[in-house]
C-alpha positions in Angstrom: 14.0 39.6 -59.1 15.9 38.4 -55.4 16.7 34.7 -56.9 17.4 33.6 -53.7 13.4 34.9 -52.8 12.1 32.8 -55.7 14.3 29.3 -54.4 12.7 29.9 -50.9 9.4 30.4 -52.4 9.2 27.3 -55.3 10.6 25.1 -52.0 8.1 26.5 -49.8 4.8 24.2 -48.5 1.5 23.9 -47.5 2.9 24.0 -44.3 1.9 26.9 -41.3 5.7 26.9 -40.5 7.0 27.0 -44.1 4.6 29.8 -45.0 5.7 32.0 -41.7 9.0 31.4 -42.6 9.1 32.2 -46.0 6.7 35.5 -44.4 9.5 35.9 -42.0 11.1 37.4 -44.8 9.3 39.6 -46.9 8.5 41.5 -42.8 12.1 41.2 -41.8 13.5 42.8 -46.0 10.2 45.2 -47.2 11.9 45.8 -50.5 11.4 42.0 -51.3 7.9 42.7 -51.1 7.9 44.6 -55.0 9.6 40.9 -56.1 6.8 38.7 -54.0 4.0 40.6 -55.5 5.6 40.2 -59.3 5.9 36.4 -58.4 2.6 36.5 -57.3 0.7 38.0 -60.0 2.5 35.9 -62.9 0.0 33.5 -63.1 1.5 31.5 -65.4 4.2 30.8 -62.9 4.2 27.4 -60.9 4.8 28.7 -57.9 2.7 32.3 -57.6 0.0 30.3 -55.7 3.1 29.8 -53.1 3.9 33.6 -53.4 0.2 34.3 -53.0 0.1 32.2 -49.1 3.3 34.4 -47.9 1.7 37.5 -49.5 -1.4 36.3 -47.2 0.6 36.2 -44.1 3.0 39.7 -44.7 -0.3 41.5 -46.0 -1.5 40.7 -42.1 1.2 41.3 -40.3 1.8 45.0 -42.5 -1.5 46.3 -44.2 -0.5 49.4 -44.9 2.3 47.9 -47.1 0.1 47.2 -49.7 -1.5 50.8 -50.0 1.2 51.8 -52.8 0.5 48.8 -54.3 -3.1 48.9 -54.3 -3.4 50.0 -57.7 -1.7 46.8 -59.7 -3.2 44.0 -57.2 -7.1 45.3 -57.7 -6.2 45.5 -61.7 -5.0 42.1 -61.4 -7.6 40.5 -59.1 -9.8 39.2 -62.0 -6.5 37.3 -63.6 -6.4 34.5 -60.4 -7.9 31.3 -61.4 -5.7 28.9 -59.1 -8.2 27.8 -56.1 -4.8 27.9 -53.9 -4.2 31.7 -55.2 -7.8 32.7 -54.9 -8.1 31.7 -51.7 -5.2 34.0 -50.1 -6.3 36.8 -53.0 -9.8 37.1 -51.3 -8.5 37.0 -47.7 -6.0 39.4 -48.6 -9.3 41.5 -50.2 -11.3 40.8 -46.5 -8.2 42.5 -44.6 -8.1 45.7 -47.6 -11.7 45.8 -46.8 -11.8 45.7 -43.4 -8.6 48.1 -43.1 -10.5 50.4 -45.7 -13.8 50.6 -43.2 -11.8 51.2 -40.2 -10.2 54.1 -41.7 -13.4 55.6 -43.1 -14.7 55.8 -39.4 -11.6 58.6 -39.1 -12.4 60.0 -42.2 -9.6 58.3 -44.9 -9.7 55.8 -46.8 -7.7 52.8 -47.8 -9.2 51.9 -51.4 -10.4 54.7 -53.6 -13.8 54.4 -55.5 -12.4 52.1 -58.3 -9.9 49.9 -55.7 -13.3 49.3 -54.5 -15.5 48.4 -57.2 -12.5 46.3 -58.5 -13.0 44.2 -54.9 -16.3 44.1 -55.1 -16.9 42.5 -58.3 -14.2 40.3 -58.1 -15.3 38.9 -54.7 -19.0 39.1 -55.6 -17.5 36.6 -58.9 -15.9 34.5 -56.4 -19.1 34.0 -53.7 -21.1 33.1 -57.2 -18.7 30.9 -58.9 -17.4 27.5 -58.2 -15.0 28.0 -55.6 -14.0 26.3 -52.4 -15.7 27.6 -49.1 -12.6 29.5 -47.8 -12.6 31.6 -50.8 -16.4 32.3 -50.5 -15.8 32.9 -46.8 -13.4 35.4 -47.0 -15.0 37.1 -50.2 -18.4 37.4 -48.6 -16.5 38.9 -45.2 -14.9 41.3 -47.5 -18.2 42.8 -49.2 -20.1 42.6 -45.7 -16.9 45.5 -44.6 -17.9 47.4 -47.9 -20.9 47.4 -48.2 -21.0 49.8 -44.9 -19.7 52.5 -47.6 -21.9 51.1 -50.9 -25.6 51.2 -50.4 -25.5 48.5 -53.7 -23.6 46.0 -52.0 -26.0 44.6 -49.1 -29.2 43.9 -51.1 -26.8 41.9 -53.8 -24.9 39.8 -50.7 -28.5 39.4 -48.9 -29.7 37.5 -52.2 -26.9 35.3 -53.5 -26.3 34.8 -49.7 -30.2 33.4 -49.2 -30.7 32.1 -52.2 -27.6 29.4 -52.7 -27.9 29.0 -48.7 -29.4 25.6 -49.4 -26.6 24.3 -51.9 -23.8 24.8 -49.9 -21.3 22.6 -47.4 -22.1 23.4 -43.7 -19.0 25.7 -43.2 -20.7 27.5 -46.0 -23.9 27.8 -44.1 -22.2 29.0 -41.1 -20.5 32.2 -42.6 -23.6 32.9 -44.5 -25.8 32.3 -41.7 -23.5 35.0 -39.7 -23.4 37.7 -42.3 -27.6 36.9 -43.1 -27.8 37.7 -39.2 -25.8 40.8 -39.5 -27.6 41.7 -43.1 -31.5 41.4 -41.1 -30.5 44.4 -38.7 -29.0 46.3 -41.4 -31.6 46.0 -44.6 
């Protein structure tokens, strides 16, 4: 592992700047990208939650990066727990998602059948367990893109989105409200 990667990453903050910098990087060295992810998925680590933001903001930037990696972070997307790491973990799920649906449209694909079971249970966990709203956000964005391939997926969003509609925070309401409006032309 880059030692020098690690320092930047356990010094890293919160911070938009600190996170593009750290970002800066990862896009500017690819190879480091093999020692982020390791940092990233060792849980037990006090700084992967940090590793899991810049992963956020590289995994933007170059998508397609994370196709030969694919296979370790949908094994290991059932292991985050940290509200910090979960929330990066199910945007970075929305972009796979989203990436995977555009490429179906020229027939590819960017997750295979399993990659995308993998996301869909672990974000469908995520929308009904007691998580912050970003991480619910992003997770019910992410099965709204695959459930245009998975007839299963729509009727299961539809209901968890109507029925806990009423014990959510306004933002909450607002991204279900959207996908609800998106679900009623579909379903």
């Amino acid at each position: 592992m880059n030692e020098q990667l690690y320092k930047n990453i356990a010094n890293s903050t919160a911070h938009r700047s600190s996170r593009d910098e750290s970002a800066k990087i990862i896009l500017d060295n690819p190879v480091l990208l093999v020692d982020l992810l390791q940092i990233a998925y060792a849980i037990n680590d006090e700084n992967h939650y940090k590793a899991c933001w810049i992963l956020e903001l590289v995994v933007e930037e170059k998508i397609d990066w994370m196709s030969q990696h694919l296979v370790d972070f949908c094994e290991k997307l059932s292991h985050f727990s940290n509200e910090s790491a979960l929330r990066s973990i199910a945007k970075i799920c929305q972009f796979a998602a989203v990436e995977h649906q555009r490429k179906t449209k020229s027939g590819s694909y960017f997750l295979n059948q399993k990659q995308q079971q993998q996301v869909a249970e672990s974000c469908f966990d995520w929308l009904i367990g007691d998580h912050k709203v970003a991480t619910k956000a992003y997770s019910a964005r992410a099965l709204f893109a695959l459930g245009k391939n998975s007839d299963w997926i729509y009727p299961e969003l539809h209901s968890i989105l109507q029925n806990g509609f009423g014990n959510h925070s306004a933002a909450y309401k607002v991204v279900a409200r959207e996908i609800l409006k998106k679900l009623s032309i579909l379903l």
